[in-house]
C-alpha angles and dihedrals in degrees: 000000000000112000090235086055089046092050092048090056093043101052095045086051088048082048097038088048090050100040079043085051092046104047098045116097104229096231089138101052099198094043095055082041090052085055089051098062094030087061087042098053078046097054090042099055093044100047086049098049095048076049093057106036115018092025092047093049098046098044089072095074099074082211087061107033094085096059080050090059102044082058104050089051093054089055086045091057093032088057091043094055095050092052091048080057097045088058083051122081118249084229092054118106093237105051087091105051092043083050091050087051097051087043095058095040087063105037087055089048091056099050081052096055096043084056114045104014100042085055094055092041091055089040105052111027121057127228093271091054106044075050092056091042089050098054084047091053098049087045084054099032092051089044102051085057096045089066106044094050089058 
């Protein structure tokens, strides 16, 4: 697999957990608890992962580094953000408004990211190289879920 395919089908599974989040009725508190952090571990590793192989990359043009940034800084709040909600009972009024926030954070980062990032990514790596940061980004990404279910 090719890093730009990987993103694409990582983005549409972080979408497809949050609409899924959204539009459950939260009748079964701790399994609707259990999709939270599930979708949290998800967006984590991922975010960490496009950080430590494609960000990294990208930071060192200075033309591009500040794309790189913006993004990083978008993980940083979206995490944030997650974490704020974790703290926060799924019973609590406010559980789904915070939820809607977070959701929309991340789904304009990732336009954002489909639009601006995606092309650079096509346009200055080969095929050889968006492989190799590909394979970087699933050792990280596993990784990174790995240690935050234990």
């Amino acid at each position: 697999m090719d890093i730009v395919d990987r993103l694409r089908r990582d983005h549409e599974e972080i979408q497809t957990a949050f609409a899924d989040m959204l539009n459950s009725d939260i009748d079964d508190v701790e399994s609707y608890g259990r999709k939270f952090i599930d979708l949290m571990i998800q967006l984590e590793g991922h975010e960490r992962a496009e950080e430590q192989t494609i960000y990294a990359q990208l930071q060192t043009d200075l033309d591009i580094r500040p794309i790189a940034l913006q993004a990083m800084e978008e993980h940083r709040i979206s995490r944030m953000l997650m974490r704020d909600l974790s703290d926060v009972k799924i019973i609590e009024e406010v559980w789904l408004p915070k939820l809607v926030v977070v959701n929309n954070i991340v789904s304009l980062h990732i336009q954002i990211e489909e639009g601006n990032v995606i092309p650079l990514l096509e346009h200055l790596f080969d095929n050889s190289a968006r492989e190799k940061l590909d394979r970087d980004f699933d050792l990280i990404q596993k990784s990174t879920a790995h240690k935050l279910r234990t």
